[in-house]
N, C-alpha and C positions, 0 to 999 in steps of 0.2 A: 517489634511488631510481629506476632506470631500468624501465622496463616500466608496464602499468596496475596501480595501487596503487585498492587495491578494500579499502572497509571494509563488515563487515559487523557488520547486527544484527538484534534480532527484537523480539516480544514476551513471546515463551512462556516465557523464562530461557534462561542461558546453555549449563543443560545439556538442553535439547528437542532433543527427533529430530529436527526438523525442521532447527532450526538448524545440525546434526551431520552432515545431507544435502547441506546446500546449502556449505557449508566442503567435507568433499569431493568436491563436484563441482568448486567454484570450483578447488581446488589443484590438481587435477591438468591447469589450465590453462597451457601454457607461456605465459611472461613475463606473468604474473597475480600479484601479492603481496599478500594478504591479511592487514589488522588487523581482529580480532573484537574488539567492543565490544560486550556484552551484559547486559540486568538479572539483577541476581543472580536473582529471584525470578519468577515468572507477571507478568506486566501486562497479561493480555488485557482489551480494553475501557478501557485506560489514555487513549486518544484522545491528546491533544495534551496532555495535564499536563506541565509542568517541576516539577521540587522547588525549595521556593525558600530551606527551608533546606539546612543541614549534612546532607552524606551520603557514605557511605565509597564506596571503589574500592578491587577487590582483584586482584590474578593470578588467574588461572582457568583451567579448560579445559573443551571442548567433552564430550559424550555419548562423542567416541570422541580424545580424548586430544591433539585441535588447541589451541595457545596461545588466553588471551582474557583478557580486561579484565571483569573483573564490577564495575556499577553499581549499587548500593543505592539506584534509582532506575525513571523510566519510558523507556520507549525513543526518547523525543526526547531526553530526560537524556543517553542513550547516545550518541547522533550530535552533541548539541552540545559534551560532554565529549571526544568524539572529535575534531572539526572546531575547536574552540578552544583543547583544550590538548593534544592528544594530538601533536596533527600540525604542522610548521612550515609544510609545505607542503599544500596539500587533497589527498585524493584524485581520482582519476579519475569515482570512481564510490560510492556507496553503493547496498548489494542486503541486503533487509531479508525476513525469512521464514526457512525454510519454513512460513508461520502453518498452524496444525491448525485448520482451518475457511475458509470462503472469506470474502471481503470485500467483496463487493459491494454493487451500487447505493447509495441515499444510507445502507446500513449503515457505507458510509465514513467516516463523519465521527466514528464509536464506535473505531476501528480505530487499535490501537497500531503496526501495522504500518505502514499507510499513513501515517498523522503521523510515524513516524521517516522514511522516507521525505521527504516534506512537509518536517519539517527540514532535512532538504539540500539540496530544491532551493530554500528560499527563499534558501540562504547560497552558492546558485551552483553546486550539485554535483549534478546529474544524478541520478537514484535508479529500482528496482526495488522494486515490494512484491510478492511472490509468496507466494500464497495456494493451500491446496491444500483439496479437497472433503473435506466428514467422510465417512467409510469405517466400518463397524466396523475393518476393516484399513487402517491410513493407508499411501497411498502417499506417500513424499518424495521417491521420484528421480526420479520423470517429470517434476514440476516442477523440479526441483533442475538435472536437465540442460536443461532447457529458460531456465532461467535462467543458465546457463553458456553457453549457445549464443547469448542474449543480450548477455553481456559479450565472448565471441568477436568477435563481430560488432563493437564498442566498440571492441575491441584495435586490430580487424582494417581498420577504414574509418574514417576519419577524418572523414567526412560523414555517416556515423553518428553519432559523436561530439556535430560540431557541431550535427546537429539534433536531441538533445537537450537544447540549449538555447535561452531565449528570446534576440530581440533586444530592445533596448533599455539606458537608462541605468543600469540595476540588472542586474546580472547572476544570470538565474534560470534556475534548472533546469526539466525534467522529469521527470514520475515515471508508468510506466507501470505500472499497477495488472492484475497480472496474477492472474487464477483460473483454478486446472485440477480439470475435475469429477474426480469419484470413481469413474471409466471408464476405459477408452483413449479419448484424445479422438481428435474426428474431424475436425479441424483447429484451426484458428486466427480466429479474427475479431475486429477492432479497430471498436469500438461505443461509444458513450456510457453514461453509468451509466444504470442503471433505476430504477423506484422498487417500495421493498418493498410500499409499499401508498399506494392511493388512495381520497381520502372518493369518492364518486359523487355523495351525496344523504343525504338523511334519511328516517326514517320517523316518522312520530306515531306513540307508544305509551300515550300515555296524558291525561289530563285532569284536573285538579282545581283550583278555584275558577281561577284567577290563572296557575297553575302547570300546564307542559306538557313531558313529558317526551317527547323526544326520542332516537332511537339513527343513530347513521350508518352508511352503509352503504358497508362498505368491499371493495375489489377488496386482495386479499392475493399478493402475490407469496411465494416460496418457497424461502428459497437449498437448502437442502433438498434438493428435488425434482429429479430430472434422470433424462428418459425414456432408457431405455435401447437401442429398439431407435428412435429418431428419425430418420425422415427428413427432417425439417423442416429446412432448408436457406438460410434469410431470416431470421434474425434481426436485431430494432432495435433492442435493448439489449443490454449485458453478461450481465444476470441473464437474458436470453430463450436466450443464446449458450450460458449454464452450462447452465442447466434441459434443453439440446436436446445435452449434448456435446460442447461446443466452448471449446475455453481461450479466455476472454473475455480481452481486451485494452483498459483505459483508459487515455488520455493524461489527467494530471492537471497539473494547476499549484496553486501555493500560496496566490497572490494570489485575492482576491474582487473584488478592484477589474477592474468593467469599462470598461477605459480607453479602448474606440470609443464608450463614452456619454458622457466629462465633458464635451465639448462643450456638448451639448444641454441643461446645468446651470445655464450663467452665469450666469442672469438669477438667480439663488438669490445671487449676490454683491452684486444690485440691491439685495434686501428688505434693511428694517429689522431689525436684531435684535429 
């Protein structure tokens, strides 16, 4: 197959608007070829789940009549079905969304979106999760094209490409965890995740004999919330980026292993069992 061969999946099923958005923006990309692989059904909040029994695959198609593979499964099910029996050779690329909600900070780790994602790049394939603000009226083409301008670019430079992926012994991808508020954004910013919320402290609430009851006091983040007329301009996180109108941008990887510390371990290979 000549050109970038681009699979796509989601979480939301294979027939969500979202997913219906981002198919055609992808196609009407020259030398772009798209295989949709998608859950048959909602998987939102699926995270990382595989099925470990027997599950069907059927033909399908999108919200607006694009081919697709529907999985009776989660949407890493999707990408590994894809990536180990669909495909002889990998794709270029996997772009997972249009999610109806955003995905940020450590909400990541809940995210069927981001874990299909996450699936690809651990098996060497570069990945997009693109997530769009709740709305009463959802927008999916601002993201949709904004993630098309991202595969553009994929096509288009080949140093693009290469960076994103890792080097080293195991060949691994990147996954750029994109959210676009429920505004016109007002640019672009590439930031680390945030955290939904942080303990600060405690309070004493109470006393009895032995027994002391305790409440923490928590700072609550808000994927939520996003000022409309912001001029706040410095943001330090994703979730600071979303909340102020700005399509946040995370670089993610798969691995937890932080391989600039096994060094500092050895001496763990001293002790005794």
């Amino acid at each position: 197959m000549t050109g970038l061969h681009v699979l796509v999946t989601n979480d939301d099923g294979v027939d969500a608007p979202g997913l219906d958005a981002l198919v055609r923006a992808l196609s009407a990309l020259r030398g772009v070829h798209l295989t949709v692989v998608a859950p048959t059904t909602n998987q939102t909040g699926a995270s990382g789940t595989i099925t470990t029994t027997e599950f069907d695959v059927e033909a399908a198609t999108t919200a607006g009549g694009n081919a697709a593979t529907a999985v009776a499964g989660s949407p890493s099910d999707c990408v590994l079905f894809g990536l180990r029996q669909l495909f002889t050779e990998p794709p270029a690329l996997v772009v997972a969304g249009v999610n109806e909600g955003p995905n940020l900070a450590d909400f990541v780790t809940m995210s069927g979106t981001v874990a299909a994602a996450l699936a690809a790049a651990r098996l060497g394939v570069p990945a997009f999760a693109v997530s769009a603000g709740l709305a009463p009226r959802m927008d999916y083409a601002a993201p949709a094209r904004f993630a098309a301008s991202l595969v553009t670019r994929c096509r288009d430079d080949a140093a693009v490409r290469s960076g994103m992926l890792l080097s080293g012994t195991r060949r691994t991808g990147i996954v750029l965890n994109v959210n676009f508020p429920p505004i016109p954004a007002r640019g672009v910013r590439v930031l680390p995740l945030g955290r939904i919320a942080d303990v600060t402290g405690y309070t004493r609430r109470a006393e009895s004999g032995t027994r002391v009851t305790w409440e923490p006091v928590i700072v609550a983040g808000d994927i939520t919330r996003v000022h409309h007329d912001s001029t706040f301009d410095a943001p330090s996180t994703d979730l600071e980026a979303f909340n102020h109108g700005f399509v946040a941008v995370t670089p993610l990887v798969p691995d937890l292993t932080l391989a600039a510390a096994l060094g500092r371990f050895g001496f763990v290979e001293d002790l005794k069992p």
